[in-house]
Structure formats: structure tokens, C-alpha cells
C-alpha positions as CSV (number, residue, x, y, z in Angstrom):
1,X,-105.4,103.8,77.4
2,X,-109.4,103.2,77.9
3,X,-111.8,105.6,77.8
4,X,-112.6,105.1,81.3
5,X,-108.8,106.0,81.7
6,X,-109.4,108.9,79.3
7,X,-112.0,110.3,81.5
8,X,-110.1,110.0,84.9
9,X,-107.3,112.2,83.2
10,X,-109.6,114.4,82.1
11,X,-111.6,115.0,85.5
12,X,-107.9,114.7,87.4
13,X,-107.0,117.7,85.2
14,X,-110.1,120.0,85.5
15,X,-109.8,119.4,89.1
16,X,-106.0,120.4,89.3
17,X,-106.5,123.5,87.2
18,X,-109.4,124.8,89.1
19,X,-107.3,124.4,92.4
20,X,-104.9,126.5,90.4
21,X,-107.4,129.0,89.3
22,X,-108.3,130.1,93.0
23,X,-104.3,130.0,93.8
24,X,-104.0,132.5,91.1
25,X,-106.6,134.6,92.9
26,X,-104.2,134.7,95.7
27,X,-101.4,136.3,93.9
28,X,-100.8,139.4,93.0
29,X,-98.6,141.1,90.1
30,X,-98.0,145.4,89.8
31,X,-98.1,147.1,86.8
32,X,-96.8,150.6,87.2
33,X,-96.6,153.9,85.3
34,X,-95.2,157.4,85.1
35,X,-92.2,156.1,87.2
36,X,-94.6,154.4,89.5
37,X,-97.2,158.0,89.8
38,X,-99.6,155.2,88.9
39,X,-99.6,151.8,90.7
40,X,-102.5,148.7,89.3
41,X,-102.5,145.8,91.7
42,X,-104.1,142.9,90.0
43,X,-104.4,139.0,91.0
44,X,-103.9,136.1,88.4
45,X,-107.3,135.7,88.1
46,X,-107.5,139.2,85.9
47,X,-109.3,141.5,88.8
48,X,-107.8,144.8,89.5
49,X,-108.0,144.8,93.6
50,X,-105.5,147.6,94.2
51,X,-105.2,151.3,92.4
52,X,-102.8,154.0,93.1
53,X,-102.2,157.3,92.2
54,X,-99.8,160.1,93.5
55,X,-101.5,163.3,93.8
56,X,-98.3,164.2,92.3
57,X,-99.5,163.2,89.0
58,X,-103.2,164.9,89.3
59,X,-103.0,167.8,87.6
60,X,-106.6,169.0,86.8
61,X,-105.3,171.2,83.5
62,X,-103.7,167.5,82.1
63,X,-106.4,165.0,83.1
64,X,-105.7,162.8,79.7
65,X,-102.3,162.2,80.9
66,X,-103.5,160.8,84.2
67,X,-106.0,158.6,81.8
68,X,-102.8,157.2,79.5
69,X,-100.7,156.5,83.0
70,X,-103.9,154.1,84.3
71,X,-104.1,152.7,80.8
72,X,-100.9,151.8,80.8
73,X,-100.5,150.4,84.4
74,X,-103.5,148.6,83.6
75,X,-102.6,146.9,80.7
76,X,-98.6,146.2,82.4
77,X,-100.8,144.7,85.0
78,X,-103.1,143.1,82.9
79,X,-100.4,141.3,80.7
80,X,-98.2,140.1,84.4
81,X,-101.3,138.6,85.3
82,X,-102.0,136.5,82.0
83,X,-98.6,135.9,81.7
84,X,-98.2,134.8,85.5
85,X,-101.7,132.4,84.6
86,X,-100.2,130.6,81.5
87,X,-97.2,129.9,83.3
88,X,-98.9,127.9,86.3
89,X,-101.6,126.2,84.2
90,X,-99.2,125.2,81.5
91,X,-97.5,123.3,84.3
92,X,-100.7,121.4,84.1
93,X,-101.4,121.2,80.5
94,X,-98.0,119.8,79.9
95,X,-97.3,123.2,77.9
96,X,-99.1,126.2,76.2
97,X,-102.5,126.6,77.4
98,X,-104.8,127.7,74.5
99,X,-106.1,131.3,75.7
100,X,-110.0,130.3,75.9
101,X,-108.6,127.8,79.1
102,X,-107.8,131.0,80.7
103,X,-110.9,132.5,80.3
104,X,-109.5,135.7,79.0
């Protein structure tokens, strides 16, 4: 393989794992807590677009528990999404995809 065969790779690959960038953007994974009293909706691009809460689980005398249920559906969320994002890039990269790639 050439250079110039090199480079065509490399340019066919960027392009293919931008196009599944912005597809990521399009889906959507849940991370829940407190038997679902807290809901995080969050693409594969890491963006939260989506919060939840049952007014259930607001209780004004326990407000760090509320905090520790939206931690915790955040990072559920948070860890779908990355997870969700290796999988469809590795297709790509023929494997892992070293966490920089992801931008995360």
C-alpha cells in the first residue's frame, strides 16, 4: 500500500466516523434511578436532552438524596452512551477505539 493509498483510507475513515458521530446524536440510551423516581435521557453523542423526576421522590427535608438519584442516573446514562459510541465506531476502527477518538 502507497501513501497515496494510505491517505484515501485515512480520509475514507474520518469521513465514515463523522457520519457516525451525528447518527449517535440521533440515539438515545436511559439511565434510571431510585426504581426509575429519576429518569436521564442522553444521546450517543454524551448530551443529556431528557430529565425526569417524580415528585414522588422530592422531598424538601432529604434534598441530598434527590442529588445522589440524578448522580447516579447521570452517570448510568452517561456510561450507555459511551458504551453505545465505542460499540458503533469500533465497527469502523476494526476494534477498540482509543477513548480520545470519542472525544470523551
Amino acid at each position: 500500500m502507497d501513501f497515496g493509498d494510505l491517505m484515501k483510507q485515512a480520509q475514507r475513515m474520518s469521513k465514515d466516523m463523522s457520519k457516525v458521530q451525528q447518527e449517535l446524536r440521533e440515539r438515545y440510551v436511559e439511565g434510571t434511578a431510585g426504581g426509575g423516581a429519576v429518569k436521564i435521557v442522553m444521546n450517543g453523542g454524551q448530551e443529556v436532552v431528557k430529565v425526569g423526576v417524580d415528585p414522588e421522590a422530592l422531598d424538601p427535608d432529604d434534598v441530598e438524596m434527590l442529588q445522589d438519584l440524578l448522580m447516579a442516573a447521570v452517570n448510568q446514562a452517561l456510561k450507555k452512551s459511551k458504551d453505545l459510541a465505542q460499540q458503533e465506531l469500533g465497527k469502523i476502527a476494526g476494534g477498540a477505539v482509543p477513548p480520545g477518538l470519542l472525544g470523551l
